[in-house]
Backbone as a printed PyTorch tensor [residue, N CA C, xyz], in Angstrom:
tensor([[[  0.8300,  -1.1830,   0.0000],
         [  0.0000,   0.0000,   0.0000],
         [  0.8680,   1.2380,   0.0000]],

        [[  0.7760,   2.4340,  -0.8570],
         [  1.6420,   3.5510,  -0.7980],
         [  1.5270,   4.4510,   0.6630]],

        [[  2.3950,   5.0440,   0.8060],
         [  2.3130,   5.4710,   1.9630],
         [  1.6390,   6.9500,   1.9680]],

        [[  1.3370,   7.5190,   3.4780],
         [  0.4810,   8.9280,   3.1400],
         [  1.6520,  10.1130,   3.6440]],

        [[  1.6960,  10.5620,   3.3630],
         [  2.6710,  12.3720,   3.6700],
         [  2.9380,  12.1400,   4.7800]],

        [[  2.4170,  11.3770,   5.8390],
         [  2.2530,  11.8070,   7.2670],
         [  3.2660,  10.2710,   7.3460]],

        [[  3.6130,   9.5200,   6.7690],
         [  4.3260,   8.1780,   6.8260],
         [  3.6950,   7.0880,   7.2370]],

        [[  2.0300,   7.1880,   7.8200],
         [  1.3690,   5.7400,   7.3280],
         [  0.8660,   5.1440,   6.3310]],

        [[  0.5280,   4.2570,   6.7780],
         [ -0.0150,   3.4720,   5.1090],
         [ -1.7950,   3.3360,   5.3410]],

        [[ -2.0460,   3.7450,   4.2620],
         [ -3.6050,   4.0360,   3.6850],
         [ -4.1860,   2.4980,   3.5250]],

        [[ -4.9890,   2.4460,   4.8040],
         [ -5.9600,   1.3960,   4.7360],
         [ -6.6250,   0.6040,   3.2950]],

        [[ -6.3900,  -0.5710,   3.2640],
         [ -6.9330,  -1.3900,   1.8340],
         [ -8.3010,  -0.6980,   1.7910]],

        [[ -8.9910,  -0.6510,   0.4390],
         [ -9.7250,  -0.3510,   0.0620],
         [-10.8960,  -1.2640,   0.0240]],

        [[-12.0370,  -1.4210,   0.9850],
         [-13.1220,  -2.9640,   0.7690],
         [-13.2170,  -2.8270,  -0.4560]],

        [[-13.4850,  -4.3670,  -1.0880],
         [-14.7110,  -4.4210,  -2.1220],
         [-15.7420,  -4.3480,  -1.9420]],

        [[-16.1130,  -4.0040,  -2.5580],
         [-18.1510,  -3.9290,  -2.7060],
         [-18.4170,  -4.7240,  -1.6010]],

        [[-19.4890,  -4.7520,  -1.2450],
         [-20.0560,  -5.4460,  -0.5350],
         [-21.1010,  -6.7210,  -1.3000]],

        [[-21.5500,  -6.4970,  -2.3400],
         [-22.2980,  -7.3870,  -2.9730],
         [-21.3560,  -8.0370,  -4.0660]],

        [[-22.0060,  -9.3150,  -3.7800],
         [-21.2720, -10.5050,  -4.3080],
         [-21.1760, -10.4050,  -6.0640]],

        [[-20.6280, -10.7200,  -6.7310],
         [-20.8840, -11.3740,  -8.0290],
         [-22.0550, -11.5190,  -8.9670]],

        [[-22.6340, -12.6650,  -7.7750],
         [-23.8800, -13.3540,  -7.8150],
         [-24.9760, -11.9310,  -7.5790]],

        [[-25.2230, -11.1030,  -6.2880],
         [-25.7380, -10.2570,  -6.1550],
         [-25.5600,  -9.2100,  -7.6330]],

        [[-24.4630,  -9.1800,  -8.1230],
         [-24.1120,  -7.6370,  -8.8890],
         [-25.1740,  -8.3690, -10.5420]],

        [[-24.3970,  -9.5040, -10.4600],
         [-25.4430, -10.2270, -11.5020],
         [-26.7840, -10.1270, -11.6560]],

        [[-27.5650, -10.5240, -10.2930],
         [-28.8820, -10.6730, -10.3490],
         [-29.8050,  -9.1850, -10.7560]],

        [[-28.9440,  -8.0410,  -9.7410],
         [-29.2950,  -6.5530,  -9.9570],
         [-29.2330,  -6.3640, -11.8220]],

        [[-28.1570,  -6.8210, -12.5050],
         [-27.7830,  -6.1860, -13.6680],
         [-29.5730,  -6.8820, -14.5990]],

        [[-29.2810,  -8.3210, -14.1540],
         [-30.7230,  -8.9100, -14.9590],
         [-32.1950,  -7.9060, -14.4850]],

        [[-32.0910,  -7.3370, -13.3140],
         [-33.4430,  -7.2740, -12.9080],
         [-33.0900,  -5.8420, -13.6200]],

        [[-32.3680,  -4.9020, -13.8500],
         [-32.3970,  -3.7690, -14.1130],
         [-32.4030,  -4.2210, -16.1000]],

        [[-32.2660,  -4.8370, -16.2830],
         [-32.3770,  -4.9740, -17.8940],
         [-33.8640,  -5.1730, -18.2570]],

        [[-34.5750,  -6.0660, -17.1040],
         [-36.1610,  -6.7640, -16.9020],
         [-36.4000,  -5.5450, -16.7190]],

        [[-36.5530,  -4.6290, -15.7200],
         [-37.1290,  -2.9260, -15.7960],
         [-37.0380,  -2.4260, -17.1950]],

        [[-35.7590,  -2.2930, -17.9980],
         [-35.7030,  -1.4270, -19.0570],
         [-36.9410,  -2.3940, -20.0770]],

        [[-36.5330,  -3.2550, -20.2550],
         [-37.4200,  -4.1650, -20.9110],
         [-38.9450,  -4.0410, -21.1920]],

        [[-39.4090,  -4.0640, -19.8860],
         [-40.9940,  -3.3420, -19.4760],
         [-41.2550,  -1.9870, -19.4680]],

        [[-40.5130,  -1.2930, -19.2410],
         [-40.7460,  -0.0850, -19.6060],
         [-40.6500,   0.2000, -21.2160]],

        [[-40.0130,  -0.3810, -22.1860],
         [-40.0600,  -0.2820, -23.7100],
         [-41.4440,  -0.8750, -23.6750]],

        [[-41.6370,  -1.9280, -23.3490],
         [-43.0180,  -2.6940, -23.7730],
         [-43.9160,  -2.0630, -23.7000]],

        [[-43.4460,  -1.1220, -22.1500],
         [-45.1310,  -0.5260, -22.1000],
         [-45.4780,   0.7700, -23.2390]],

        [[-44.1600,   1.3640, -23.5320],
         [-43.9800,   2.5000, -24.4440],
         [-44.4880,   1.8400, -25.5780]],

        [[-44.0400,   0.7590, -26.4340],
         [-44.5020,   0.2060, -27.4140],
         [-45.6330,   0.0180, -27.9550]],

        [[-46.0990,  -0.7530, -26.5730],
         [-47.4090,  -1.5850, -27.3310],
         [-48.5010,  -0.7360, -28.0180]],

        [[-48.8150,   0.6900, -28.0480],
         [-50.0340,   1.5070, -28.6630],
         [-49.0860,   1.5720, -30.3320]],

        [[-47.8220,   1.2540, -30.2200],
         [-47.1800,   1.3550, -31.7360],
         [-46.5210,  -0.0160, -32.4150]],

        [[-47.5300,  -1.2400, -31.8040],
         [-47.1160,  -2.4860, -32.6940],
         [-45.5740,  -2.5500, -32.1800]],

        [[-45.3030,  -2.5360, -31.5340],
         [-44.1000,  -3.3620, -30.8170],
         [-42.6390,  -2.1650, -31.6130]],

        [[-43.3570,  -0.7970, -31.7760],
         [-42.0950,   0.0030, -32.1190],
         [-41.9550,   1.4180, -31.2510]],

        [[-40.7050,   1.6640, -30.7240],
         [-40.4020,   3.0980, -30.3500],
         [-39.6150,   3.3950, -30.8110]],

        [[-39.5490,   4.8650, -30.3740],
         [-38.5400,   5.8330, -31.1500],
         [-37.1750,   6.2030, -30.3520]],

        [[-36.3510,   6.3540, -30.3380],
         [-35.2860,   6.5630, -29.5980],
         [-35.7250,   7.8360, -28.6390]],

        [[-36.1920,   8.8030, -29.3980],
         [-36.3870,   9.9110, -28.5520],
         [-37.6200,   9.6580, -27.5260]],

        [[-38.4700,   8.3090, -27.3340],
         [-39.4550,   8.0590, -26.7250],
         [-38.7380,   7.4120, -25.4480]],

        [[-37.7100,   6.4040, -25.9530],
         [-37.2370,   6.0530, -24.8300],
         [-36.0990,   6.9420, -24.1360]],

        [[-35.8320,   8.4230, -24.3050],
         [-34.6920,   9.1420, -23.5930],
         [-36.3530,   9.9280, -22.3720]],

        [[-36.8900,  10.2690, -23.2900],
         [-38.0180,  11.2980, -22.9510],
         [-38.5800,   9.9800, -21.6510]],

        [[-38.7720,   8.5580, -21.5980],
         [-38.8640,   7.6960, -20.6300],
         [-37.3920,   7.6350, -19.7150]],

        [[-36.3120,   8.1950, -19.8800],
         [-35.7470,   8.1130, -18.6540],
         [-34.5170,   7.1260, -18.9870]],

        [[-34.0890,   6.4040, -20.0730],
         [-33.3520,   5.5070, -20.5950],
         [-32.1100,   6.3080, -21.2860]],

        [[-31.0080,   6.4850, -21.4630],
         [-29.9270,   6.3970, -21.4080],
         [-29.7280,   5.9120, -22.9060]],

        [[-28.6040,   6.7670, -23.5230],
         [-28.2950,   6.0400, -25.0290],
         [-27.3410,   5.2690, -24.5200]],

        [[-26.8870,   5.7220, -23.8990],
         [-25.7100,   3.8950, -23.3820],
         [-26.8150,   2.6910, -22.9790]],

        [[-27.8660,   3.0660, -22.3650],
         [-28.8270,   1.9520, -21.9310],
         [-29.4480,   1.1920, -23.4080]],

        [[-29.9440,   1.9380, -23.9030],
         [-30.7470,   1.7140, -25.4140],
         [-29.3630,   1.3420, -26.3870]],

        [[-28.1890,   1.0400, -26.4030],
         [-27.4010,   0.7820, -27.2100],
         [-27.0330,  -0.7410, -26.3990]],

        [[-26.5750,  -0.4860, -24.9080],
         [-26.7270,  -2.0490, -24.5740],
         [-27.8460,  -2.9340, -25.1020]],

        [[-28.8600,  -2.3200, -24.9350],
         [-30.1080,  -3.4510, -25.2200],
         [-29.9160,  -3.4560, -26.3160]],

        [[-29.7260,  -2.9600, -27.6990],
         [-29.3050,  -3.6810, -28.9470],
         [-28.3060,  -4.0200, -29.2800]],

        [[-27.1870,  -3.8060, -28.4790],
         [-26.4100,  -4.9270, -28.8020],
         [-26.1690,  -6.1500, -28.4300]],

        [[-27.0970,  -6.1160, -26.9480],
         [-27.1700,  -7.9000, -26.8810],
         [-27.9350,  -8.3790, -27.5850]],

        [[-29.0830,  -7.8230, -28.4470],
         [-29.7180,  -8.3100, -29.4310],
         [-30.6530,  -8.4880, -28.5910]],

        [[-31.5100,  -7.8580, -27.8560],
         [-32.8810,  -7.8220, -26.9630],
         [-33.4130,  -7.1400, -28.1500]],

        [[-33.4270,  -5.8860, -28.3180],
         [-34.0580,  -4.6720, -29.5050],
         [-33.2370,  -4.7980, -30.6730]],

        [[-33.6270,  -4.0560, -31.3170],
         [-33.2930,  -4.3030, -32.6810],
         [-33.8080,  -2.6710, -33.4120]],

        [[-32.5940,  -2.4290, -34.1060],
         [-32.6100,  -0.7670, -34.7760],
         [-33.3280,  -1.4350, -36.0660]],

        [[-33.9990,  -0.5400, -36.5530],
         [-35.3240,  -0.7800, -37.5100],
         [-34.9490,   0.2800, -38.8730]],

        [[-34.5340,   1.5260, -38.0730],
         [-34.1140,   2.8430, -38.4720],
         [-33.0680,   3.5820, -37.9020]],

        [[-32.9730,   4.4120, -38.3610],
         [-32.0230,   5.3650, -37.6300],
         [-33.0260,   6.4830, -36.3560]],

        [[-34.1910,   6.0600, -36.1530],
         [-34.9270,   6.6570, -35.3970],
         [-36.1630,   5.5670, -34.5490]],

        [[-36.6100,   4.7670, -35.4410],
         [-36.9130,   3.7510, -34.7720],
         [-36.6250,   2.5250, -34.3610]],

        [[-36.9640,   1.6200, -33.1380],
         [-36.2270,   0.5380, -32.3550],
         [-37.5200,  -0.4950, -32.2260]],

        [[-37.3610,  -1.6210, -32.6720],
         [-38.1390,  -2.2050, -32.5640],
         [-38.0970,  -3.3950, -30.8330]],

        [[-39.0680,  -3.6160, -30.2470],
         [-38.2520,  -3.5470, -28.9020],
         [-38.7350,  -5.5950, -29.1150]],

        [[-39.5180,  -6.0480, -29.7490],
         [-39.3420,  -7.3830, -30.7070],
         [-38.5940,  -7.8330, -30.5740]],

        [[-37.9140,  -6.8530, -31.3500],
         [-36.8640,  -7.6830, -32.3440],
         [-36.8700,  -7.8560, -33.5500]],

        [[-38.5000,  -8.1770, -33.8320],
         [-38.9310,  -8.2400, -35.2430],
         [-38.9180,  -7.3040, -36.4730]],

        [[-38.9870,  -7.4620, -37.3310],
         [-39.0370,  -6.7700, -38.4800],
         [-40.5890,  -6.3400, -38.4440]],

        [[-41.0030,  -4.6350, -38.6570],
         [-41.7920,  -4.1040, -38.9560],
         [-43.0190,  -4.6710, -39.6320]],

        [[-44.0600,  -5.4050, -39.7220],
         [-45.1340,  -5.7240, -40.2250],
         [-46.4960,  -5.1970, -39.9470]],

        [[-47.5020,  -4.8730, -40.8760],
         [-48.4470,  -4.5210, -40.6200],
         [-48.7380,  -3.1320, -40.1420]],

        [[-49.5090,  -2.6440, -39.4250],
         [-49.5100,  -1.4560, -38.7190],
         [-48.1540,  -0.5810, -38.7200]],

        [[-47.4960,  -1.6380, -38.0010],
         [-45.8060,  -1.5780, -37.1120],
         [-44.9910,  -0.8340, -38.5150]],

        [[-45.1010,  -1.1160, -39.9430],
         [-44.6290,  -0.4790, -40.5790],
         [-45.3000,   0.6900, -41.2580]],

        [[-46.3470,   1.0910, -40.7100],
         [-46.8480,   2.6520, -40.8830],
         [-46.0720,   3.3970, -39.9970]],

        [[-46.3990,   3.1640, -39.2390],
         [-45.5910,   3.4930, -37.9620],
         [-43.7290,   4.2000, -38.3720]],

        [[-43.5630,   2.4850, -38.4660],
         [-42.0860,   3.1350, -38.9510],
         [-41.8650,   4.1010, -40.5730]],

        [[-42.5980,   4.0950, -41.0450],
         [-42.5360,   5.0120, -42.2190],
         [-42.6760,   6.1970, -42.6680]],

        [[-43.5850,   6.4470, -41.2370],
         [-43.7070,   7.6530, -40.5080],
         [-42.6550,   8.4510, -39.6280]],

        [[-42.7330,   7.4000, -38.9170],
         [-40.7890,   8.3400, -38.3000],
         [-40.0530,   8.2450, -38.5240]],

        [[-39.3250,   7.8180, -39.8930],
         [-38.3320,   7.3680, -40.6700],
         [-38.7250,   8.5490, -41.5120]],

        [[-39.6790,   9.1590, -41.9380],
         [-39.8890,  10.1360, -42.7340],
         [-39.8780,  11.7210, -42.3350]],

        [[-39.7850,  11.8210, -41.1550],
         [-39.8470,  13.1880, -40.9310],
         [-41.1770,  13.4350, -39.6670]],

        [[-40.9670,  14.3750, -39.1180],
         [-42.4110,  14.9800, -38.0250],
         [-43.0690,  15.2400, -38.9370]],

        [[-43.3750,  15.6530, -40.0800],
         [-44.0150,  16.5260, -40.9530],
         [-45.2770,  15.5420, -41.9750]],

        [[-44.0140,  14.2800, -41.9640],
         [-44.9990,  13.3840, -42.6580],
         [-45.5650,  12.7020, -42.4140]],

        [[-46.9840,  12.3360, -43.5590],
         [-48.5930,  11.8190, -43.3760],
         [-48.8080,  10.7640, -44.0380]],

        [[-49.4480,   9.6900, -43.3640],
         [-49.6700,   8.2680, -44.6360],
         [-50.7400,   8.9610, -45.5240]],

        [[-50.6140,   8.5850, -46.8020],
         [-51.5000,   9.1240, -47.4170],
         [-52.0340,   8.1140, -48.7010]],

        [[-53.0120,   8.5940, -49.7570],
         [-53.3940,   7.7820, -50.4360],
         [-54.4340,   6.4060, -49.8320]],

        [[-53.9490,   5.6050, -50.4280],
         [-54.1130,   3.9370, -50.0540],
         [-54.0000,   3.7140, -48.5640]],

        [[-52.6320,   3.7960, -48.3620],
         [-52.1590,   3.3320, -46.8100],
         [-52.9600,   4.6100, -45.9630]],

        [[-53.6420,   5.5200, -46.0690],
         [-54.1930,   6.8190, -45.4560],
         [-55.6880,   5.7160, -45.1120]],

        [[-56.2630,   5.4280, -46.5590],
         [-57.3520,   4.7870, -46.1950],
         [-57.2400,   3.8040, -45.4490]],

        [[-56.6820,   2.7880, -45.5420],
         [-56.5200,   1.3210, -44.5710],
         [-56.2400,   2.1670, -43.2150]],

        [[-55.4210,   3.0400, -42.7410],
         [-55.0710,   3.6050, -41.5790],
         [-56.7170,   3.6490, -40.7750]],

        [[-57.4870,   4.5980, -41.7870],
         [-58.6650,   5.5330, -41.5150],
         [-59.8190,   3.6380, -41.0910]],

        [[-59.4900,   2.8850, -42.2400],
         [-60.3140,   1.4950, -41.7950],
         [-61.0170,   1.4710, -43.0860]],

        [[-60.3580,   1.3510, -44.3830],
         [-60.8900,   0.2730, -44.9620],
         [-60.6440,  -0.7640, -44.9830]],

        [[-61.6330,  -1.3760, -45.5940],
         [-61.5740,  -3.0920, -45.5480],
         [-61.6950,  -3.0120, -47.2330]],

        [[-60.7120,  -4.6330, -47.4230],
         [-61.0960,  -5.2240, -48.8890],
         [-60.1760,  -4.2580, -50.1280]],

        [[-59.0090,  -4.0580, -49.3180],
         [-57.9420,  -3.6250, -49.8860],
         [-56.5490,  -3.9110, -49.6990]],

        [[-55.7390,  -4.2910, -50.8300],
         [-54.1160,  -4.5270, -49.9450],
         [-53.3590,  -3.8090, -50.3750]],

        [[-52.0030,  -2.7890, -50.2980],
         [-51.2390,  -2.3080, -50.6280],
         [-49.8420,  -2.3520, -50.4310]],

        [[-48.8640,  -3.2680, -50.9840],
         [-48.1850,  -3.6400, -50.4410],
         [-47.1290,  -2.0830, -50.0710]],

        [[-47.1340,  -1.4830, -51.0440],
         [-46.1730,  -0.2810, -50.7200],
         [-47.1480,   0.6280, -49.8170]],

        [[-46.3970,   1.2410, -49.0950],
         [-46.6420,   2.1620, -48.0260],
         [-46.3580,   3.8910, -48.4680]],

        [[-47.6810,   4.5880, -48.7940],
         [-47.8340,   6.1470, -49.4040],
         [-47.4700,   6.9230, -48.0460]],

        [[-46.3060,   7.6480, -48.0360],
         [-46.2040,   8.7040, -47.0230],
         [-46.1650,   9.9610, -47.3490]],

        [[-46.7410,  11.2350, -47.3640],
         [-46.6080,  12.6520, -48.2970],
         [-45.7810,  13.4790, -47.1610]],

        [[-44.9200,  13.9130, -47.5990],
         [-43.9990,  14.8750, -47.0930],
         [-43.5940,  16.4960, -47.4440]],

        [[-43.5110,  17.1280, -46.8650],
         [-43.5040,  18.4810, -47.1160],
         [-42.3610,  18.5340, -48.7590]],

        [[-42.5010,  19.5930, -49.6940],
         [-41.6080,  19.2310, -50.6830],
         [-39.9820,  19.8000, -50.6680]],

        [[-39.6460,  20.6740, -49.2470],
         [-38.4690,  20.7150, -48.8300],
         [-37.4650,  19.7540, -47.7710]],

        [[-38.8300,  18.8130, -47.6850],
         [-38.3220,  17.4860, -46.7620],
         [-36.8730,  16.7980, -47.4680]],

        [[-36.0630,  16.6340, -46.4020],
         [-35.1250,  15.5790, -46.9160],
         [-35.6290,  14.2640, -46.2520]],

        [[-35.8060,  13.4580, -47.1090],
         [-36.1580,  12.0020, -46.9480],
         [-34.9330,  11.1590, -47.2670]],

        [[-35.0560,   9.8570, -46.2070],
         [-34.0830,   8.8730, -47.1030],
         [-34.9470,   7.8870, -47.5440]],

        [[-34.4140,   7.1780, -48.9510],
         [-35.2160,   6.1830, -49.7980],
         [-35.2170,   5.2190, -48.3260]],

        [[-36.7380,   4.3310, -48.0130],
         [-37.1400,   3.3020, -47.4110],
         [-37.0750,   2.1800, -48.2160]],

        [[-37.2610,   1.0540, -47.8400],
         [-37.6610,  -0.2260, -48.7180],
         [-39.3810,   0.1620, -48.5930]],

        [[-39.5180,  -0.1720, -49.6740],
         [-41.5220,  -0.2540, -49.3530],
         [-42.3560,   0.6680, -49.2010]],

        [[-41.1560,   2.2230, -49.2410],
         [-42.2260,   3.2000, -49.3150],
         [-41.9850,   4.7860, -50.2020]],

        [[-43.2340,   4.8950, -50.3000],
         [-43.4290,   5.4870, -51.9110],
         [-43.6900,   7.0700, -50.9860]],

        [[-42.1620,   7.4650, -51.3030],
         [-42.4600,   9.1510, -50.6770],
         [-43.2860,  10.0260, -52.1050]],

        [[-44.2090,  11.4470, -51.1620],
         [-45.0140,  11.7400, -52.3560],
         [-44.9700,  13.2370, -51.9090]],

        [[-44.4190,  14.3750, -52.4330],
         [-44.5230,  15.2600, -52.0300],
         [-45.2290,  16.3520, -53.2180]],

        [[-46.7800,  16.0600, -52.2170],
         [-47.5890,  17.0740, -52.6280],
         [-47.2250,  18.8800, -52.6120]],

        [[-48.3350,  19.5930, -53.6190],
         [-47.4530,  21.0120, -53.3530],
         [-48.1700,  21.2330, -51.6260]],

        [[-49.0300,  21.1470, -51.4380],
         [-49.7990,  21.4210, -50.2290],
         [-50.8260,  20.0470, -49.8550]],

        [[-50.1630,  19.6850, -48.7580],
         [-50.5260,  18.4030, -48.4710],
         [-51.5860,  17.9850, -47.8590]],

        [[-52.4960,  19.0440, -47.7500],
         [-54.1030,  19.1850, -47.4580],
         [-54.5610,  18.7570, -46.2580]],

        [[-55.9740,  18.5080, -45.9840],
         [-56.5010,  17.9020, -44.2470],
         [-55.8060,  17.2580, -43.9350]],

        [[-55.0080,  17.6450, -42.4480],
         [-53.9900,  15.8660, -42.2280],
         [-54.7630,  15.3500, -40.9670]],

        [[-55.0960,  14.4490, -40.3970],
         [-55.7810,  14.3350, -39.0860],
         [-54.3670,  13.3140, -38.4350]],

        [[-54.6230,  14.4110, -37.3430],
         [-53.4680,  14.0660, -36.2760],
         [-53.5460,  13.1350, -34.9380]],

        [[-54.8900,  12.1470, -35.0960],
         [-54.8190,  11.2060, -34.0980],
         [-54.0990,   9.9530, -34.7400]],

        [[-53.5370,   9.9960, -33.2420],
         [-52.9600,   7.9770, -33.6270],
         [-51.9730,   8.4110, -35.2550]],

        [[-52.1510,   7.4220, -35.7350],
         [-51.1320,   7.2990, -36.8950],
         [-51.5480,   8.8680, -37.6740]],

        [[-50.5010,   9.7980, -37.8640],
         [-50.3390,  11.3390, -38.7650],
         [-50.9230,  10.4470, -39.8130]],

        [[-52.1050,  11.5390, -40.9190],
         [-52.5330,  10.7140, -42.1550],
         [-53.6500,  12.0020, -42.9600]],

        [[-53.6860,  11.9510, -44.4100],
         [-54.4340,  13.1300, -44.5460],
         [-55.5970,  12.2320, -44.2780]],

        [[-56.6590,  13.1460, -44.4150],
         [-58.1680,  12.8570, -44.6140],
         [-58.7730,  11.8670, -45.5210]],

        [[-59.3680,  11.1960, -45.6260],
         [-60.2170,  10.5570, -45.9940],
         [-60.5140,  10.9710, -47.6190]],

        [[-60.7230,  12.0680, -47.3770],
         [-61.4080,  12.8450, -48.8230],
         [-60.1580,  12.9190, -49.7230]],

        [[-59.0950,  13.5140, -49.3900],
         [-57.7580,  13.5130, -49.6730],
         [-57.2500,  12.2910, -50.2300]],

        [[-57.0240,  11.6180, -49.0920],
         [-56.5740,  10.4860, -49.7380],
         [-56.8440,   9.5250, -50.5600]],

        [[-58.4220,   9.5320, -50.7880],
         [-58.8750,   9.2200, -52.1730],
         [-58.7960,   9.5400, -52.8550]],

        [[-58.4750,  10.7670, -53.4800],
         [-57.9820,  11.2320, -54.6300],
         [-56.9660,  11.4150, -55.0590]],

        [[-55.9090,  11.2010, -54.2200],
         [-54.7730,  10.8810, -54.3830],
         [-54.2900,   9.1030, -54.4710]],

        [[-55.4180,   8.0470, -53.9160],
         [-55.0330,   6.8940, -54.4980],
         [-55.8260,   6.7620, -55.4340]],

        [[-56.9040,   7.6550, -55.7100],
         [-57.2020,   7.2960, -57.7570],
         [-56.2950,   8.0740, -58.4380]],

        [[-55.5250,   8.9040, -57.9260],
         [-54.2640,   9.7500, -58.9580],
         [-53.2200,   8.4220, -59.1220]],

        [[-52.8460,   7.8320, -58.0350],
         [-51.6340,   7.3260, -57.7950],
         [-51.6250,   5.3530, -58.1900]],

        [[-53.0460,   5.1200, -58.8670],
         [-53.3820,   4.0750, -58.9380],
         [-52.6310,   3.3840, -60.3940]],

        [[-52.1950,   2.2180, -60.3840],
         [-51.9440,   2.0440, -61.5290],
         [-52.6370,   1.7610, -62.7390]],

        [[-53.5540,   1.0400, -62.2120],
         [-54.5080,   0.5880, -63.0230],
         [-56.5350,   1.4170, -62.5210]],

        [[-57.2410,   1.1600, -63.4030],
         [-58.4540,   1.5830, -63.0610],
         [-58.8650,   0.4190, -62.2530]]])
C-alpha cells in the first residue's frame, strides 16, 4: 500500500459489498425494468419506439445501445427501435414510415385509407406525403409523395391526410383503373 505524507499506510480499500452473484442478479433485474418499460412505451405502436421516446422515458443512449447490442431490440431505423426484435409488419410499418420520414410526414393515399379502416384492400407499398423541402431517405416499401400542399392531415394515432384527400390521391396514384 503507498504510503500517506504523514508516513502511514492508507488502509486497503473494501470491495463492494455485494457478491458477483448479487451484482449479476441486480444487472438482470435492471435490464427486466428497461425491458418493461419499452413494452409498455410500445405496445399503442405495434411493438415500435422511437429513440427519442425512450430518452423522454428516462433511458440512457448507453442503456438503449446495450439493449441492442445484446440483441434484446433491434434498430429498424435510424430513429426507430423495434423492442421485438422483429421486423416491422403490418400497422408496425406505418408506424415506422412515418418516423423514418420526418415529423411533418402523413400516410397518405391507399395506406391513409386502410389507416382511416378500410376493408377489402391490400397495398403492399406504403404512401407517405412529405412536405416538398423534406429531406427524406429512400425506405424499402415506401413510396415518398410530395404534394405542393398536403391538405386535411388528421393528427390522431397514426399522422394521415383525410379521408377525402386520400382518395384522390389513391385514384391519382393508382396504376390501373
Amino acid at each position: 500500500h503507498p504510503s500517506r505524507h504523514d508516513g502511514s499506510m492508507d488502509a486497503p480499500t473494501p470491495r463492494s459489498p455485494r457478491t458477483r452473484a448479487e451484482r449479476a442478479a441486480a444487472a438482470r433485474a435492471e435490464r427486466a425494468r428497461r425491458q418493461r418499460l419499452a413494452e409498455s412505451l410500445a405496445e399503442p405502436y405495434d411493438g415500435l419506439v422511437t429513440r427519442a421516446m425512450l430518452r423522454q422515458a428516462g433511458l440512457t443512449r448507453g442503456q438503449v445501445r446495450s439493449q441492442l447490442e445484446r440483441g434484446a431490440w433491434r434498430a429498424v431505423g435510424i430513429h426507430t427501435i423495434s423492442i421485438t426484435g422483429a421486423e416491422p409488419v403490418g400497422r408496425a410499418r406505418w408506424w415506422w414510415a412515418l418516423w423514418e420520414s420526418g415529423q411533418h410526414a402523413a400516410l397518405d393515399g391507399v395506406t391513409s385509407l386502410l389507416a382511416a379502416g378500410l376493408k377489402g384492400l391490400t397495398e403492399a407499398m406504403v404512401h407517405v406525403s412529405v412536405p416538398n423541402n423534406a429531406t427524406v431517405r429512400p425506405l424499402a416499401d415506401v413510396r415518398h409523395h410530395r404534394p405542393r400542399q398536403l391538405g386535411r392531415v388528421i393528427d390522431t394515432a397514426l399522422r394521415r391526410t383525410a379521408p377525402e384527400v386520400a382518395a384522390i390521391r389513391a385514384a391519382q396514384w393508382a396504376r390501373s383503373d
